[in-house]
C-alpha positions as CSV (number, residue, x, y, z in Angstrom):
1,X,-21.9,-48.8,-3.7
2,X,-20.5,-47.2,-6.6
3,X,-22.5,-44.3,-6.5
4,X,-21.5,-43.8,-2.9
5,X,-18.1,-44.1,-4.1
6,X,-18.2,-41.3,-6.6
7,X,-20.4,-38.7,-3.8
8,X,-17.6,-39.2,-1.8
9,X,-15.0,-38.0,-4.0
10,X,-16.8,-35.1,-5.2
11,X,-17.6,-34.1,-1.8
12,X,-13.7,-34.5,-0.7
13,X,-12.3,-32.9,-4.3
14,X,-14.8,-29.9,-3.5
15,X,-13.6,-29.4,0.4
16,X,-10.3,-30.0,-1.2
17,X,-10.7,-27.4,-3.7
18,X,-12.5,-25.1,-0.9
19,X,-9.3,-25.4,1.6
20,X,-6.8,-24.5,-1.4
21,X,-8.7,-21.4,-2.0
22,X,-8.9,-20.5,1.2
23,X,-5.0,-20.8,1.8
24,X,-4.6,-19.0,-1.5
25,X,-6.4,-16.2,0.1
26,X,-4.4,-16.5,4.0
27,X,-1.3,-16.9,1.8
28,X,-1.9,-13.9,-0.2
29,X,-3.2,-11.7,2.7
30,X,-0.2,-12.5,5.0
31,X,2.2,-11.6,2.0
32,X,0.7,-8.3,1.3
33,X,0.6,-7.3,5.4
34,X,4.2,-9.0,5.4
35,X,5.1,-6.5,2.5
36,X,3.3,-3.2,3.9
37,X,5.5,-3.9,7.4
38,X,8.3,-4.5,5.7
39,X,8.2,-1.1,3.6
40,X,6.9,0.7,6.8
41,X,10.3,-0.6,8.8
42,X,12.4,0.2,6.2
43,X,13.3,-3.3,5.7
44,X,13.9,-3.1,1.8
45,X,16.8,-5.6,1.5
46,X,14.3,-8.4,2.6
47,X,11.5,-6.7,0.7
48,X,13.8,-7.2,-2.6
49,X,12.9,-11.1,-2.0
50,X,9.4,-10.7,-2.5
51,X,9.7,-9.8,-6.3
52,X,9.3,-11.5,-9.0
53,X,11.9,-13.4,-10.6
54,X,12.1,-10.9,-13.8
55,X,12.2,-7.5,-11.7
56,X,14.8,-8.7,-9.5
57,X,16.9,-9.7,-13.0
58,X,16.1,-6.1,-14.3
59,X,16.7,-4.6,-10.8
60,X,19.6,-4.9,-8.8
61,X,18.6,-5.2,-4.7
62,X,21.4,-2.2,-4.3
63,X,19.7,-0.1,-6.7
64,X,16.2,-1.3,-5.2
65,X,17.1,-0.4,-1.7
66,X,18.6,3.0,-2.7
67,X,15.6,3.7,-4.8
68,X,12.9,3.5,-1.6
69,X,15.9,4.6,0.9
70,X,15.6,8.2,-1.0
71,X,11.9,8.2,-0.7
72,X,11.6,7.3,2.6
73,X,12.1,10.9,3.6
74,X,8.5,12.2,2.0
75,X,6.4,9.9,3.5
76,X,5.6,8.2,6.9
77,X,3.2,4.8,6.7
78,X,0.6,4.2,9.1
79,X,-1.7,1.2,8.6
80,X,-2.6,-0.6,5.7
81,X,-6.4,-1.7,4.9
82,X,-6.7,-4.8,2.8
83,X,-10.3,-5.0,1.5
84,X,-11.2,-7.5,-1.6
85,X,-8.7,-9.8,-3.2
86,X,-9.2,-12.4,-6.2
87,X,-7.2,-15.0,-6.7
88,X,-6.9,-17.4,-10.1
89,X,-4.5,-20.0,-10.9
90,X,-1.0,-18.3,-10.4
91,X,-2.2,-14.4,-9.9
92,X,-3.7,-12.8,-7.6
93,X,-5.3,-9.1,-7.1
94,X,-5.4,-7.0,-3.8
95,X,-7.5,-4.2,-3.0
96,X,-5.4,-2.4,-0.4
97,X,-5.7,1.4,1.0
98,X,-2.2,2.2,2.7
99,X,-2.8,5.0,5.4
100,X,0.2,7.7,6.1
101,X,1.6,10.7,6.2
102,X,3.3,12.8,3.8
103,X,6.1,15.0,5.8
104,X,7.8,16.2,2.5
105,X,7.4,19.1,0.8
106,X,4.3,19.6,3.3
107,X,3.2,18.2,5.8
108,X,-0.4,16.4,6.0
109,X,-2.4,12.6,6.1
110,X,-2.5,11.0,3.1
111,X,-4.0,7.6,1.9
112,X,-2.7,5.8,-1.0
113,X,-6.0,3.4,-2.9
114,X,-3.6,0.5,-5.0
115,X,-4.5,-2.4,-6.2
116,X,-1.5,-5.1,-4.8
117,X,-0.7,-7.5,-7.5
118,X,0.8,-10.7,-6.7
119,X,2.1,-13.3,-9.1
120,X,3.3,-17.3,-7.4
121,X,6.6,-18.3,-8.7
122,X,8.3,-21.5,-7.2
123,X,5.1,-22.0,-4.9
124,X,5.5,-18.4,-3.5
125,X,3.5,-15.0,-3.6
126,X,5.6,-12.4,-5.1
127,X,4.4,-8.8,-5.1
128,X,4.6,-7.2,-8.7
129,X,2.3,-4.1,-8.2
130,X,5.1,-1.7,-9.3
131,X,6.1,-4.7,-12.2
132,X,3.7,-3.4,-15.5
133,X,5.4,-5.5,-17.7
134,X,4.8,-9.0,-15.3
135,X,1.6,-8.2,-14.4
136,X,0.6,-7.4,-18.0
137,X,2.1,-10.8,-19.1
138,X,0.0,-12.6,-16.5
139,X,-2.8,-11.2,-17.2
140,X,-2.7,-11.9,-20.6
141,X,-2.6,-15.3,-20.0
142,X,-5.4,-15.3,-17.8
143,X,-7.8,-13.5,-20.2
144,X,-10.8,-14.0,-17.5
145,X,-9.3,-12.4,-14.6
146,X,-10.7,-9.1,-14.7
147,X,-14.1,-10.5,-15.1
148,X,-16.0,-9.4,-11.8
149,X,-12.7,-7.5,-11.0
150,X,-12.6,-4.0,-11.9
151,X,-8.2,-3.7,-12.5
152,X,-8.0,0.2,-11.8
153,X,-4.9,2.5,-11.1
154,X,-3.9,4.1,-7.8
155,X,-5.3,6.9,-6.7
156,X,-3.3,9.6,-3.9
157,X,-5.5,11.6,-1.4
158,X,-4.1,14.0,1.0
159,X,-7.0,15.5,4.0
160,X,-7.2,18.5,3.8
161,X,-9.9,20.5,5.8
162,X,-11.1,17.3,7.4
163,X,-11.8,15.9,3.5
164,X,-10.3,13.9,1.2
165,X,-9.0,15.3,-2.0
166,X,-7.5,13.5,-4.7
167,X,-3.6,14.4,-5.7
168,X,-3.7,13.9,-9.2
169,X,0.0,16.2,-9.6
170,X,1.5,19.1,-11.3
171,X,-0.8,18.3,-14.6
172,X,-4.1,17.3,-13.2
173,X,-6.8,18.5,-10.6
174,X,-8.0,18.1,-7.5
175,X,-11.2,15.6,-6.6
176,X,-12.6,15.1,-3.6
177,X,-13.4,12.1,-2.3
């Protein structure tokens, strides 16, 4: 009987275990597609309520909303591709391509490969991808998260003759991709 007991609980404690992570992962998923139509409606005010605690104390939402208001003129976004994502304890890693355009200073497609990072606060995911100083805090307090989990930077392409070719500036070269 006891033995029956104690199966049971492991087997509900490892569905249990199971669902969380898979609601981790919905959770996380919707909040990077909630984020990426946000940005592509020009909805920053809201978008300023996704961010962590400690950029929105270091960043006013005025000064957030101005910031992408003047940008919004270069660039045009088109869909967004969310591929692998890992989630541990309280942070969580998106591998995302963001499709466009780029309609200033030229004109041409463009594709933007960025890793989403996403941090819970007060049982919410809260994007902190353009955050260095959050996400490097949270990763150094989980030391194990980039095992099986290549952390890499962003990387801008822009099509040009029906390829892909890497915009690395005014300082670096071109790569195709």
């Amino acid at each position: 009987m006891r033995n029956k007991f104690l199966l049971t609980a492991v087997v509900v404690l490892v569905g249990f275990a199971q669902t969380t992570f898979a609601s981790d992962q919905t959770e996380v998923r919707a909040t990077v597609q909630r984020v990426f139509e946000q940005l592509r409606s020009h909805d920053y005010s809201s978008l300023y309520d996704l961010l962590p605690n400690t950029s929105r104390t270091r960043l006013s939402r005025e000064r957030f909303v101005s910031a992408l208001e003047r940008a919004q003129g270069f660039y045009q976004l088109d869909r967004l591709e969310i591929g692998t994502l890992k989630v541990q304890g309280n942070l969580a890693v998106v591998d995302t391509v963001l499709y466009g355009r780029v309609v200033a200073p030229i004109q041409a497609e463009g594709k933007i490969v960025a890793q989403q990072y996403l941090v819970r606060e007060d049982g919410k995911w809260r994007v902190a991808t353009g955050d260095q100083t959050t996400v490097k805090k949270f990763l150094a307090i989980t030391p194990g998260f980039n095992k099986g989990f290549k952390i890499r930077q962003p990387q801008v392409f822009v099509k040009q003759n029906g390829e892909w070719i890497e915009f690395k500036g005014p300082r670096g070269g071109r790569n195709r991709a």
